[in-house]
C-alpha positions in Angstrom: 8.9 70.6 -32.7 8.8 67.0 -33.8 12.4 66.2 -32.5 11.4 67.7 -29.1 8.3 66.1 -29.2 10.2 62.7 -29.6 12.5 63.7 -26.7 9.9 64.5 -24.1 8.1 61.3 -25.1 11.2 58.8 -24.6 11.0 59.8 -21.1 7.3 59.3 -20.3 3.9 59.4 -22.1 2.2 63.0 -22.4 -1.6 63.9 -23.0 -2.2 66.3 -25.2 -2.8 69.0 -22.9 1.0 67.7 -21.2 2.5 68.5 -24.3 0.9 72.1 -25.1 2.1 73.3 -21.9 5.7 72.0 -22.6 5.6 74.3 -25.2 3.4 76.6 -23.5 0.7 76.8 -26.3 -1.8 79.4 -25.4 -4.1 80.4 -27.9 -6.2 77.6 -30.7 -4.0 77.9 -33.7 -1.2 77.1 -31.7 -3.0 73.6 -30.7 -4.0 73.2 -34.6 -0.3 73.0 -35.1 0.6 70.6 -32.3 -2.3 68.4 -33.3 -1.1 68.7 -36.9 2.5 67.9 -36.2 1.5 65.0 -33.8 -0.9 63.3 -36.7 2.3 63.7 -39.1 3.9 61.6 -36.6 1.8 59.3 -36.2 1.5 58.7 -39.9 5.7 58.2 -40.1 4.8 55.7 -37.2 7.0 57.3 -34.9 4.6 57.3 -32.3 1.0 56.0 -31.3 -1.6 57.0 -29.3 -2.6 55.4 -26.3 -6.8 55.9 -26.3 -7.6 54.4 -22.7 -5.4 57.0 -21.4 -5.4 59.8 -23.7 -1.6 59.6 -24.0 1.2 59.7 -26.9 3.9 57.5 -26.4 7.1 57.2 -28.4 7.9 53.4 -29.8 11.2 51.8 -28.8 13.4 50.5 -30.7 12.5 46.9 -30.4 9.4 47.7 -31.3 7.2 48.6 -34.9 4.0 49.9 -35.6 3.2 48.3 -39.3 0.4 46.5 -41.8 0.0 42.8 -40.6 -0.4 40.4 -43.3 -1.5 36.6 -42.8 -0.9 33.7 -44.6 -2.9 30.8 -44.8 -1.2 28.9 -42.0 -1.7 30.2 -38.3 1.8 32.6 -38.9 1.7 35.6 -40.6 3.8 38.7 -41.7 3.6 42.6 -40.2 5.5 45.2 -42.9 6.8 48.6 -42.3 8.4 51.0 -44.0 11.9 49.2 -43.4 11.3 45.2 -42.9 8.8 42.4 -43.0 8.2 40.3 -39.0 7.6 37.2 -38.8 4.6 36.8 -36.6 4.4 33.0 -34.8 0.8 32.1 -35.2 0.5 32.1 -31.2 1.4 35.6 -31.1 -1.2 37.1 -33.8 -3.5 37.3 -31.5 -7.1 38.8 -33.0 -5.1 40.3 -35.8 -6.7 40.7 -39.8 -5.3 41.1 -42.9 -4.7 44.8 -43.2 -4.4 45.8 -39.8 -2.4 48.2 -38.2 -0.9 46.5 -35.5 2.2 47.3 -32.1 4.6 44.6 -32.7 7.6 43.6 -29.9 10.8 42.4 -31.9 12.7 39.7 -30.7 15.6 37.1 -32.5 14.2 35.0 -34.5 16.0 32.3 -33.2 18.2 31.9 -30.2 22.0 33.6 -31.0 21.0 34.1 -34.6 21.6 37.3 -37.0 20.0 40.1 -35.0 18.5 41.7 -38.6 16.2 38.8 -38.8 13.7 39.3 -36.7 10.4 37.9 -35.3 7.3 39.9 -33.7 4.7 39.8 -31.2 1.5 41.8 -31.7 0.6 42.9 -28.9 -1.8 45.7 -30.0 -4.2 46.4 -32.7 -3.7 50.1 -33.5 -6.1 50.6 -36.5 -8.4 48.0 -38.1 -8.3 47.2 -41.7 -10.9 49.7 -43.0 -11.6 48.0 -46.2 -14.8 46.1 -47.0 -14.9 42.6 -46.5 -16.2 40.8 -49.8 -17.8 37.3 -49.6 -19.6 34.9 -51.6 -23.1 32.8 -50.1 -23.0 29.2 -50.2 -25.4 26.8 -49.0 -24.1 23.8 -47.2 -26.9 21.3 -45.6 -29.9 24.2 -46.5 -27.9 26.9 -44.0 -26.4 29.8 -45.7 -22.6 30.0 -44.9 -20.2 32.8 -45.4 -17.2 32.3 -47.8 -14.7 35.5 -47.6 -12.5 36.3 -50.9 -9.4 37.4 -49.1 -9.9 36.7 -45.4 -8.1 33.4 -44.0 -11.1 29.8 -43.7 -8.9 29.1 -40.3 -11.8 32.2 -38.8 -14.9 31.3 -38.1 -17.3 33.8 -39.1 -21.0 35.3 -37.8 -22.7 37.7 -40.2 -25.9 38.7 -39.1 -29.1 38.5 -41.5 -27.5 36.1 -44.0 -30.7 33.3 -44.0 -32.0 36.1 -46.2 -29.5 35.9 -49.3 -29.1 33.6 -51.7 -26.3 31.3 -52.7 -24.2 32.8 -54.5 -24.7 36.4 -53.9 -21.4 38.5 -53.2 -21.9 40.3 -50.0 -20.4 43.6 -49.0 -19.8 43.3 -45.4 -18.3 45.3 -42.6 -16.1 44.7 -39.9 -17.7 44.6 -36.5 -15.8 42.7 -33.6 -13.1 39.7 -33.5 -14.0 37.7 -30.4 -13.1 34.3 -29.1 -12.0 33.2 -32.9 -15.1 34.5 -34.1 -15.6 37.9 -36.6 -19.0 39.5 -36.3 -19.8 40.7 -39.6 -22.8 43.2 -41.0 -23.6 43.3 -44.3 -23.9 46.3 -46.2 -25.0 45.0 -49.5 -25.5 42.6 -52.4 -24.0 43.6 -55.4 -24.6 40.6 -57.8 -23.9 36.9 -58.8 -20.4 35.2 -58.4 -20.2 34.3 -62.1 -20.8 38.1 -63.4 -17.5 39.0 -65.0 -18.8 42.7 -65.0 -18.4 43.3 -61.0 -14.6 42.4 -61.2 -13.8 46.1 -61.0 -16.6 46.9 -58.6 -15.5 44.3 -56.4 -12.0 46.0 -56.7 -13.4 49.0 -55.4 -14.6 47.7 -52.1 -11.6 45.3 -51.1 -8.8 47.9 -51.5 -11.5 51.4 -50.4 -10.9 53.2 -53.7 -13.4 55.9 -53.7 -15.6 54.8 -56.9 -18.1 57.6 -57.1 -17.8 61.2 -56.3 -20.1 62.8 -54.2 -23.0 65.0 -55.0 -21.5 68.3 -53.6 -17.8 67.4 -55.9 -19.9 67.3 -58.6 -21.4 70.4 -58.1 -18.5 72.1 -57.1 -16.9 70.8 -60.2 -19.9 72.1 -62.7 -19.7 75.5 -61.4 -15.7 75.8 -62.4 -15.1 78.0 -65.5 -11.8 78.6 -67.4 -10.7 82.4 -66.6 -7.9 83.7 -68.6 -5.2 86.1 -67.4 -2.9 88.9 -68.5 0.3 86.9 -67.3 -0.9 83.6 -69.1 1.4 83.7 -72.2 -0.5 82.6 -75.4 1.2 80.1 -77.7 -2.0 79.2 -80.2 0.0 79.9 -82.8 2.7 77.0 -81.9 2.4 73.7 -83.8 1.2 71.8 -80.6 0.2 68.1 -80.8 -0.7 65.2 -78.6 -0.3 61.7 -78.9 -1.6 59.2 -76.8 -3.4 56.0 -76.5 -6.8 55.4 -79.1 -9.1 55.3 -75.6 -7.5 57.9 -73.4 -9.5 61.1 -72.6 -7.7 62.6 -69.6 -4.9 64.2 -72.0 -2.7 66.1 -69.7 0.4 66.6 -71.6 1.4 68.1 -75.4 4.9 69.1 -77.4 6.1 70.9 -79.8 9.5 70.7 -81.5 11.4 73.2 -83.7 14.7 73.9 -84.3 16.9 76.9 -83.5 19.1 79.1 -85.5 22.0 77.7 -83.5 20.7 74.1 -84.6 19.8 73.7 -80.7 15.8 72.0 -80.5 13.4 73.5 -78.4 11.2 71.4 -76.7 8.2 73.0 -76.0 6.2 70.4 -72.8 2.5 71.9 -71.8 0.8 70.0 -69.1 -2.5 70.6 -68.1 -3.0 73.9 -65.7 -5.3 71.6 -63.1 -4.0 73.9 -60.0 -6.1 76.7 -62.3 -9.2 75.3 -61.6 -8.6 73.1 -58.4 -7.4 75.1 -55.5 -6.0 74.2 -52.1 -8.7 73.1 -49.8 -11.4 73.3 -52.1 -13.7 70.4 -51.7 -12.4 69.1 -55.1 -9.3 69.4 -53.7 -9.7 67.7 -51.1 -11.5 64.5 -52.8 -8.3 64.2 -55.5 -6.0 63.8 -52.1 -8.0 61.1 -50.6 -7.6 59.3 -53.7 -4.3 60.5 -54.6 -4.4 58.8 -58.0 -6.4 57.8 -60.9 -7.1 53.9 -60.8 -7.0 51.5 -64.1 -8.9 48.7 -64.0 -8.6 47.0 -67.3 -11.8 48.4 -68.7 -13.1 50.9 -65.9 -11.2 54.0 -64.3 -11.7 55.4 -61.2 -10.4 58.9 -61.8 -8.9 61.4 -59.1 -10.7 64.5 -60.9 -14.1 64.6 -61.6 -15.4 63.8 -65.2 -16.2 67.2 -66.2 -12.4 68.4 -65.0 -10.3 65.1 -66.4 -12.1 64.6 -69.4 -13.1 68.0 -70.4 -11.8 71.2 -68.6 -8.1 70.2 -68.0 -7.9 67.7 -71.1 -5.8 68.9 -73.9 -8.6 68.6 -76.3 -7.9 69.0 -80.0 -8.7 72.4 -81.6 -9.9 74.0 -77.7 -8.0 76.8 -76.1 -6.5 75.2 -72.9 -4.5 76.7 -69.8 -1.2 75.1 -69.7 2.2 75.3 -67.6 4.6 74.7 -70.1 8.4 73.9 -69.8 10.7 75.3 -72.7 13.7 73.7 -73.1 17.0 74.4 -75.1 18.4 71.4 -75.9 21.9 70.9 -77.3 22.9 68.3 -80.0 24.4 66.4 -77.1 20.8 66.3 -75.3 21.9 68.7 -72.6 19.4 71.5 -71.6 21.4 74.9 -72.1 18.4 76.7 -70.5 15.0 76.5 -69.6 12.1 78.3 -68.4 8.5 77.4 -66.5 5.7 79.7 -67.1 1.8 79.7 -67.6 0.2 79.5 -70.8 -2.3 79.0 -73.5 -2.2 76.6 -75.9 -4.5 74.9 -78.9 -3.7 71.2 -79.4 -3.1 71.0 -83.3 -3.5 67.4 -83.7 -4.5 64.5 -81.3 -2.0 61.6 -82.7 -2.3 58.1 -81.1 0.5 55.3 -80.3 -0.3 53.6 -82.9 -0.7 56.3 -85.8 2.8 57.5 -84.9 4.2 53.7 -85.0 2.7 53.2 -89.0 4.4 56.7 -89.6 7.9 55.6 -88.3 7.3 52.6 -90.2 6.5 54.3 -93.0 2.8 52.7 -93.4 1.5 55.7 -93.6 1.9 59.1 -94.3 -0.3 60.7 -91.1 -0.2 64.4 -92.1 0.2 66.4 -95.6 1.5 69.0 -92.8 5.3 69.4 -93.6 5.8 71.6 -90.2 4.4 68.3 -88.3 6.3 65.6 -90.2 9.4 67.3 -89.4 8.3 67.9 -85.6 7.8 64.4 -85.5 11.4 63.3 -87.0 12.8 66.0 -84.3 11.1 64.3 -81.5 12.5 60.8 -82.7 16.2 62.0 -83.2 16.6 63.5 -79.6 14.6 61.1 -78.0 17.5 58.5 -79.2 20.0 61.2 -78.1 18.3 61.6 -74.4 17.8 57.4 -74.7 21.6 56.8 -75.0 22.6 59.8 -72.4 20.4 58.4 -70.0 21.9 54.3 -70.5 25.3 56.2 -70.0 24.3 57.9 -66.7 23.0 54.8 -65.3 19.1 54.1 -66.3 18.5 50.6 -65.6 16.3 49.6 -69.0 13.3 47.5 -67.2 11.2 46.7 -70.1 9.3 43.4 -69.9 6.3 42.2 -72.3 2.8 42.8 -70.4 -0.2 41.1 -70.8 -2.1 42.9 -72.7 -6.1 41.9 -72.0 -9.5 42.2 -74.3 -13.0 41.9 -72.6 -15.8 41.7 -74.0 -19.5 43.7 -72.7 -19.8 41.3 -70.1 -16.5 41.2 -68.7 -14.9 37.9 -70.3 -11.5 37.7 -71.4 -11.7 37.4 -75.4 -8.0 37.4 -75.6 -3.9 37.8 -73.8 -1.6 38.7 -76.1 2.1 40.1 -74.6 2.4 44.1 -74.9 5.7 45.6 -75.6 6.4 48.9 -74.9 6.2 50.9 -78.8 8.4 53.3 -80.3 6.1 56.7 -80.1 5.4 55.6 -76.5 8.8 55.0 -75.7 9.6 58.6 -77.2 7.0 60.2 -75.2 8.4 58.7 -71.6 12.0 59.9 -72.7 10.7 63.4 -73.8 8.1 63.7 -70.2 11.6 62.0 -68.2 13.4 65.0 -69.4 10.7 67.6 -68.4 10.6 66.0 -65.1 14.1 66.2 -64.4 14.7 70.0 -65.3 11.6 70.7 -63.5 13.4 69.1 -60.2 16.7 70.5 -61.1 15.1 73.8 -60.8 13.8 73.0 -57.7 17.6 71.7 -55.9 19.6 74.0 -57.6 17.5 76.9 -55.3 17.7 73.9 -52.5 13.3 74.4 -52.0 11.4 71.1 -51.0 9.1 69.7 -53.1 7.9 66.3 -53.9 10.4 64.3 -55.7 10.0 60.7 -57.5 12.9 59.0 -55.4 14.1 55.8 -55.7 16.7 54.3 -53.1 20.1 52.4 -53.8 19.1 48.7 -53.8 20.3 47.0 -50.0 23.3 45.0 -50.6 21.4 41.8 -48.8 18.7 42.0 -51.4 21.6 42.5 -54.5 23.5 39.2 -52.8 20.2 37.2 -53.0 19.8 38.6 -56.9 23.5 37.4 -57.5 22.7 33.5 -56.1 19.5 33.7 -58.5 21.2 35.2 -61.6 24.3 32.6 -61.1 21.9 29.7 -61.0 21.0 30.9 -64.9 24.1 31.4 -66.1 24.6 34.9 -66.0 27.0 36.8 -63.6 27.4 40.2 -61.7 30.5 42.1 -62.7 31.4 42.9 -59.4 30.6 42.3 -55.9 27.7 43.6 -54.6 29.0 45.9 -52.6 30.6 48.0 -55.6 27.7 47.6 -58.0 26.5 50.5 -59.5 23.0 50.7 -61.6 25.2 51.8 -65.1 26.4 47.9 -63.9 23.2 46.4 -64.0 22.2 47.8 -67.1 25.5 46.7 -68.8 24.6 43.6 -67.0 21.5 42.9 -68.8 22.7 44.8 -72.0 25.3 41.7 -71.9 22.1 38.9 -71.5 20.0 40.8 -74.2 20.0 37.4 -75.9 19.6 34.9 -73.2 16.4 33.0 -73.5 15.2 33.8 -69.5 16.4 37.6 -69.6 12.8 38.4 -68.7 13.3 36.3 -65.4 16.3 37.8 -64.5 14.9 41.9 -65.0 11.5 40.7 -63.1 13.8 39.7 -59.9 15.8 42.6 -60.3 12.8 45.3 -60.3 12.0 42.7 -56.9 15.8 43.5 -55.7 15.2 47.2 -56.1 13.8 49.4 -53.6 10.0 51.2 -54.0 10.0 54.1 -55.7 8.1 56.7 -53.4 7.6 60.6 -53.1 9.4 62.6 -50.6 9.8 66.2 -49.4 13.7 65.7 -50.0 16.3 65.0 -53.2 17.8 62.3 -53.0 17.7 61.0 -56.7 16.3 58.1 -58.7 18.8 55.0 -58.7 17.1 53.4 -61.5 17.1 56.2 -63.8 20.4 57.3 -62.8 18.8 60.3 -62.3 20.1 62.7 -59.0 16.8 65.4 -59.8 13.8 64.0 -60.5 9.8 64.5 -59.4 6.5 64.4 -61.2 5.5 66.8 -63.0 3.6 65.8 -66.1 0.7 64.6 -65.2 -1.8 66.5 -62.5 -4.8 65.0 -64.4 -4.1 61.6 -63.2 -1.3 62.4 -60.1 -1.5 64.5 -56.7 1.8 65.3 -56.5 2.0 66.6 -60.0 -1.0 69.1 -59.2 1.5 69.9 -55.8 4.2 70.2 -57.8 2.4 72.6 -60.1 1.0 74.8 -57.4 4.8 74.8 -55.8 6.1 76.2 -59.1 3.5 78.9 -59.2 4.5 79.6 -55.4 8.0 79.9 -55.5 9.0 81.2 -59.4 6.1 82.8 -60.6 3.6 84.6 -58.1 4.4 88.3 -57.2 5.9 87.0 -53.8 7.7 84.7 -54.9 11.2 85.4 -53.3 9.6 85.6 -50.0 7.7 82.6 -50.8 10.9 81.0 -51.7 12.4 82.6 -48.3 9.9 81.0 -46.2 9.5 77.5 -47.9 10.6 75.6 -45.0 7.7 76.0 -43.3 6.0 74.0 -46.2 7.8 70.8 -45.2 6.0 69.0 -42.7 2.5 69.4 -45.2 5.1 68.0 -48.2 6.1 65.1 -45.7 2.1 64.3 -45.4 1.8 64.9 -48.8 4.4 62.4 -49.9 3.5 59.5 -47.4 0.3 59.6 -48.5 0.2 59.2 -52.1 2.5 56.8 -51.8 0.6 55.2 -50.2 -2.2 55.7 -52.2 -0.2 55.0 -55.3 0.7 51.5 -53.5 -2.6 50.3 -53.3 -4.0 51.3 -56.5 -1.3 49.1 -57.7 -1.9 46.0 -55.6 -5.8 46.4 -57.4 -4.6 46.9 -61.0 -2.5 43.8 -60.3 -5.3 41.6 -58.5 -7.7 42.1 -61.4 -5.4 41.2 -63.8 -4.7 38.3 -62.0 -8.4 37.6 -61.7 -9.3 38.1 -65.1 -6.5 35.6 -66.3 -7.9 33.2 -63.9 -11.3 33.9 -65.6 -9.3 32.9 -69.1 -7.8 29.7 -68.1 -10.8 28.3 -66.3 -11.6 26.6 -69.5 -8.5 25.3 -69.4 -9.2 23.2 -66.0 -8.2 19.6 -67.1 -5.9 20.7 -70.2 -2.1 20.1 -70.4 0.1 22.7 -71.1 4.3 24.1 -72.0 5.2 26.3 -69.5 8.4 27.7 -67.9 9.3 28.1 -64.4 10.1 31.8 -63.6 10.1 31.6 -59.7 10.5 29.2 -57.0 9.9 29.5 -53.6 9.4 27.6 -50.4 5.9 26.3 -50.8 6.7 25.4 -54.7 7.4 26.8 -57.9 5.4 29.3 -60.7 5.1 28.5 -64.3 4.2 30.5 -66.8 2.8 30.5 -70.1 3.0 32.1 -73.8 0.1 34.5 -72.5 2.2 35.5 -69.5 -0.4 34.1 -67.4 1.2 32.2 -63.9 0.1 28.9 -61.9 1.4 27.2 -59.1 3.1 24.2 -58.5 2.1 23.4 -55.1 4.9 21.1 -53.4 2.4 19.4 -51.9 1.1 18.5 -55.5 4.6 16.8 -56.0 3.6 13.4 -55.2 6.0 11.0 -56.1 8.8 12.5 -53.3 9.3 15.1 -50.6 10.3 17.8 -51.8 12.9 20.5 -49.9 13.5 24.6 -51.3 17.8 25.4 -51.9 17.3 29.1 -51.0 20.8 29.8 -52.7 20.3 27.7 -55.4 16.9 28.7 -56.2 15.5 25.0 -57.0 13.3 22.0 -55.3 14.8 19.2 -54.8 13.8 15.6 -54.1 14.7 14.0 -51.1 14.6 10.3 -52.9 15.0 10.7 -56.3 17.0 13.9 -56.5 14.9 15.3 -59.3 15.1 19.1 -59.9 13.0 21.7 -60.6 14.9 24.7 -61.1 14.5 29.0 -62.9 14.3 28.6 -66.8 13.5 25.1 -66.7 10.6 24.2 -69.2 7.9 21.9 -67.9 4.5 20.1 -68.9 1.7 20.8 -66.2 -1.9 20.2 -66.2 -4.4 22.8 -64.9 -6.1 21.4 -61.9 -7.9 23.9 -60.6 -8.9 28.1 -61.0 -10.1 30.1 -58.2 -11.2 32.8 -59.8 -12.1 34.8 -57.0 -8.7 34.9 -55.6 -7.2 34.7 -58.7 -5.4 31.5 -58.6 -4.1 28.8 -60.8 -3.3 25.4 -59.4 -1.0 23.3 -61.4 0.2 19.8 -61.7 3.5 18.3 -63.3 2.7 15.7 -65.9 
């Protein structure tokens, strides 16, 4: 239906009525579908609908329907799924950060590469929905409006504001953009601009997280009650253990390890049974979708389950029976799995273990357990995760660990301390153990070719691999072969080789930038940087939607009493997987973008102290507009070029370096420089800097 759908629009807009008698849709479930598969379109921004006229039109292909995002000059940038647009600042029009927006393509310049391109907006589809956040100030005893994210070039009318004080951060919502001016309403105060504690909060209402659930989820959630079943095999008596950070609650994954007669392990994996409890179209079902994921804010989580189900129900609580869907594996001595099998279960978590407990043990600071049967579980689960660790290098994982900043608060929100956070041993066995479980849960999928929702991750663009070759060249270190050839395993030899090279962390930062997204989707079609070809999620429906889809998909097609005839008709299940799978990611994008502006804020918080002081620091990106340096704590300020006094400055875009026009000074990746901070803007989470 979609492709015909697409046909019949290239040749002229239809209404919706138009298009049911195309098809010649009689009764109402037949109009739910159209209506269903025409939303599905609309999400893949293959077409848009025309309000005024009640018609659906099909884009061209010189045009895009994407997320506009401005800049602080008049330009600005619109993003789809396949390229960024530059937007002239005379054709933005009334367009906001965040908006869905029609864009016209045309060269960016006359007789120029066709594949860079510029845009017109010439339509605002959808606007931003997010809350706009501001701060009060009082200039001349009149109250003006100061927004955190939204460009100063707008001028700005928000009605009732004489009755705040400066000072007060606003919640505010969009009404109209007229003549250069955006009507704004508020919807509430939540507090003072210098209370560290709202940082999260304030997360909340710029990127629409859903922060609270409502009455009726939490009712619908209280009422849920673990009900055991003939066909749920019980595996009490299993040594079955967790291990997991000191704080976490939501524990949605255990193991066990023994080995067999025939000196094979078997790895026992039991993730939470959340699709037990939380069924399709429930209203707690339908709450986790919206927010797809759980969000981690430093010191605060908004969780996709409610409280009672995360923390309680579905968590793989020491000593408490639990419903499980456990993968058993038989794995070889050369980490291959022999066999395997997916079934539902009962387990009782033996022992709740924590990251660090399990790093003294390996380290032999401490002796943990005075129980033999877990000491030797726990050697197991060391020796094949070095197995699966080395298989996995040899197939072509591309090894992307970089330190982390690692941030303390204190009760009222302050940073205390940064310190860098490397990934440890027990957590690096625990990601190569739950990688595993993954990937022979997805191989079970493709090998009966049934859709799903797979983890995939594209092959890098060659464009994007060229630009990675200039930078890496500038530091010394050099691709193997040309980038047309390269393959991941040639990446990771590629860093394996500049293990030792003091601005390795610069070069695997711009290489996750050279890779593609990792997103879900309906189809296989592998994970490049784990050199994976099956892999989805499948360990953790606490925290994920598309585990819990995953989970009720296995159920479906394997296990239920229809299952071959489920399997038979699973086809039909693609166009929901396909809305499934654009959505979280989606989702899974912007709780990103929130985890990463809070950290950014809080570090801003830590070096406003620091305003005045003069500080080592190394310059790990440059770009047009200047360069970055950071510091020991990982924490990043800019080197505005127009803070370069003393010459004009100009960017080498193959090079990677700012050169003086005069003087021919350089500043160039690696180099180490002495910078004063000038100034922190906290709110945006910004650290201007000056070379000394």
């Amino acid at each position: 239906m979609k492709d015909k759908i697409i046909k019949l629009l290239k040749t002229s807009p239809k209404t919706f009525n138009e298009l049911k008698a195309e098809f010649n849709l009689i009764n109402y479930n037949d109009s739910k579908i159209l209506d269903k598969v025409l939303k599905n379109l609309w999400t893949e921004k293959k077409i848009f609908f025309k309000k005024s006229k009640k018609t659906y039109n099909i884009k061209n292909s010189e045009e895009i329907i994407g997320t506009y995002r401005e800049t602080k000059n008049d330009y600005g940038f619109v993003e789809d799924e396949n390229m960024t647009i530059f937007i002239p600042g005379k054709f933005v029009i009334n367009a906001l950060n965040g908006d869905t927006v029609k864009v016209i393509l045309f060269p960016l310049r006359e007789e120029e590469d066709q594949n860079r391109r510029a845009g017109k907006i010439v339509r605002i589809m959808q606007r931003n929905g997010s809350a706009i956040i501001g701060r009060v100030s009082s200039k001349d005893g009149t109250n003006i409006f100061i927004p955190d994210d939204l460009n100063s070039k707008y001028n700005f009318f928000v009605q009732d504001l004489e009755k705040y004080e400066s000072g007060d951060i606003i919640v505010t919502k969009f009404i109209d953009f007229i003549d250069g001016v955006i009507d704004l309403k508020i919807i509430k105060a939540i507090g003072k601009t210098d209370d560290a504690t709202l940082d999260s909060e304030i997360m909340g209402y710029k990127f629409d997280l859903r922060t609270e659930f409502s009455e009726d989820v939490i009712n619908s959630s209280n009422k849920i009650i673990a009900k055991d079943s003939k066909k749920r095999i019980d595996l009490t008596n299993r040594l079955v253990y967790t291990i997991d950070g000191v704080d976490s609650k939501d524990l949605d994954d255990a193991i066990d390890l023994s080995i067999l007669p025939n000196g094979n392990y078997r790895l026992g994996v039991h993730i939470a049974d959340v699709s037990h409890f939380v069924k399709l179209d429930s209203i707690i079902d339908k709450e986790a979708f919206e927010r797809g994921t759980s969000v981690y804010l430093i010191d605060t989580v908004f969780p996709m389950l409610p409280k009672n189900l995360s923390n309680e129900l579905c968590s793989l609580v020491q000593g408490i029976p639990k419903f499980t869907l456990t993968c058993d594996m038989e794995i070889n001595k050369q980490g291959l799995v022999i066999k395997s099998n997916l079934y539902e279960s009962k387990i009782i978590s033996k022992y709740r273990l924590t990251y660090d407990e399990v790093n003294k043990f390996y380290q032999g600071e401490t002796n943990l357990t005075k129980d033999s049967e877990l000491v030797n579980s726990l050697q197991y689960i060391k020796d094949l995760s070095n197995i699966l660790r080395n298989i996995k290098i040899k197939n072509g994982m591309i090894d992307f660990s970089i330190p982390e900043a690692k941030i303390k608060l204190n009760d009222i929100g302050e940073v205390i301390e940064i310190k860098n956070k490397f990934q440890s041993e027990s957590e690096k066995i625990i990601e190569d153990l739950m990688v595993l479980t993954n990937e022979t849960v997805a191989f079970t999928f493709t090998k009966k070719d049934l859709p799903g929702i797979f983890r995939v991750h594209p092959n890098p663009k060659e464009e994007n691999l060229e630009s990675f070759n200039n930078l890496s060249k500038t530091l010394g270190m050099f691709l193997p072969k040309s980038v047309e050839k390269i393959t991941s395993n040639d990446l990771m030899n590629f860093l394996n080789e500049n293990n030792n090279n003091e601005n390795n962390n610069i070069i695997k930062r711009y290489m996750i930038q050279t890779m593609e997204k990792a997103i879900y989707q309906h189809e296989n079609s592998g994970h490049y940087a784990l050199g994976l070809k099956n892999y989805l999620h499948f360990t953790s429906p606490i925290r994920r939607y598309p585990d819990l889809v995953v989970h009720r998909l296995i159920k479906e097609y394997f296990l239920d009493n229809n299952a071959q005839d489920n399997r038979n008709n699973s086809k039909d299940l693609i166009p929901y997987l396909e809305h499934v799978s654009k959505a979280t990611s989606e989702k899974e994008r912007i709780a990103v973008s929130a985890e990463r502006k809070l950290v950014d804020i809080k570090k801003s918080r830590f070096m406003k102290s620091l305003i005045g002081s003069t500080l080592m620091g190394k310059i790990v990106s440059v770009v047009r507009f200047g360069f970055f340096v950071e510091f020991e704590n990982l924490t990043q300020g800019l080197v505005h070029v127009d803070n370069l006094k003393d010459d004009e400055y100009s960017f080498d875009e193959i090079k990677y370096l700012i050169i003086g026009s005069k003087n021919k000074k350089i500043f160039k990746l690696g180099e180490k420089v002495k910078v004063k901070i000038n100034n922190v803007n906290v709110v945006r989470g910004l650290i201007d800097l000056e070379v000394m």
